[in-house]
C-alpha positions as CSV (number, residue, x, y, z in Angstrom):
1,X,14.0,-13.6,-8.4
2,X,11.7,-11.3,-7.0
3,X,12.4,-9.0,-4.3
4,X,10.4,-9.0,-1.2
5,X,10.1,-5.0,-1.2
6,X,8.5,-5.4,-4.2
7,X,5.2,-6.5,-2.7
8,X,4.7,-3.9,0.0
9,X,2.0,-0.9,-1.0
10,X,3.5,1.5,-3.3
11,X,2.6,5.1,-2.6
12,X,3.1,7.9,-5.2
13,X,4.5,10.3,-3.6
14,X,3.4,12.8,-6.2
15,X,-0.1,12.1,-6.3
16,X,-0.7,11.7,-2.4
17,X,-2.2,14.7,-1.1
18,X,-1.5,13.7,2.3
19,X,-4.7,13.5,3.4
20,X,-4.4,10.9,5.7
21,X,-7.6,8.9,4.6
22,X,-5.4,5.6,3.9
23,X,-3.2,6.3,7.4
24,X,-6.9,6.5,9.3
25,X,-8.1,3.3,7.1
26,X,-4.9,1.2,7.8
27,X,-6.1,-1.8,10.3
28,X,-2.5,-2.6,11.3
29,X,-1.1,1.0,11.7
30,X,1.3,0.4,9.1
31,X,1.4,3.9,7.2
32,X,2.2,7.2,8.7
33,X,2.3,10.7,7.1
34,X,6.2,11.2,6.8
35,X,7.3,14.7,5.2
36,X,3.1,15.3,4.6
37,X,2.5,12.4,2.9
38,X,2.2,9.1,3.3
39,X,4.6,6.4,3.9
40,X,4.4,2.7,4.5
41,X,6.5,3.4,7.8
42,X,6.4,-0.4,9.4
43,X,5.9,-2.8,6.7
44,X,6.0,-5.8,8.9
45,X,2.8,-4.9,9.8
46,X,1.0,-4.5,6.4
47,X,-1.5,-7.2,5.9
48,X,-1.8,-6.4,2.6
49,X,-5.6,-5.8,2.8
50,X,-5.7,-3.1,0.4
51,X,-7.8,-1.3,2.5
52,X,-5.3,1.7,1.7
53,X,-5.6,1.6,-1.7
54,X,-9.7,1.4,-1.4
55,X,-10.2,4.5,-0.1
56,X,-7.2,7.1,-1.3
57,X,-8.8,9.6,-3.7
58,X,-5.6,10.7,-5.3
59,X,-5.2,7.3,-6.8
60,X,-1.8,7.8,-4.9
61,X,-1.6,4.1,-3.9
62,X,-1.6,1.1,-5.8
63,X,-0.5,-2.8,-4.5
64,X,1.3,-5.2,-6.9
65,X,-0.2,-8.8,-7.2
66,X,1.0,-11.7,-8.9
67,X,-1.1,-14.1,-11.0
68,X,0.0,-17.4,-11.0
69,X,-1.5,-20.2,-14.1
70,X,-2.5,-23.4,-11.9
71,X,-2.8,-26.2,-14.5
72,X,-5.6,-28.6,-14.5
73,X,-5.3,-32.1,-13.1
């Protein structure tokens, strides 16, 4: 069983710079800087666009996808 948490953004804390790129990026407003860096602060609104990942420089954040093996009919 996975957990739901699981699939939300995960953001280095050690690598983010806390330059805000990803918070200024973020369609939904989901991230905020929290303790100057960033933070997935409302995760019901993520979208999971990866927009936040796209443009952080530090390489701070990174979001988890699973592949799933359709077999052919």
């Amino acid at each position: 069983m996975v957990c739901e948490e699981s699939w939300f953004p995960r953001i280095d804390r050690h690598l983010c710079t806390g330059c805000g790129d990803c918070i200024t990026r973020c369609p939904t407003e989901a991230l905020r800087l929290v303790a100057g860096k960033a933070a997935l602060a409302y995760p019901e609104l993520c979208t999971y666009c990866a927009a936040c990942e796209e443009v952080c420089p530090a390489g701070a954040i990174e979001l988890p996808y699973l592949i799933v093996k359709v077999p052919h009919s």
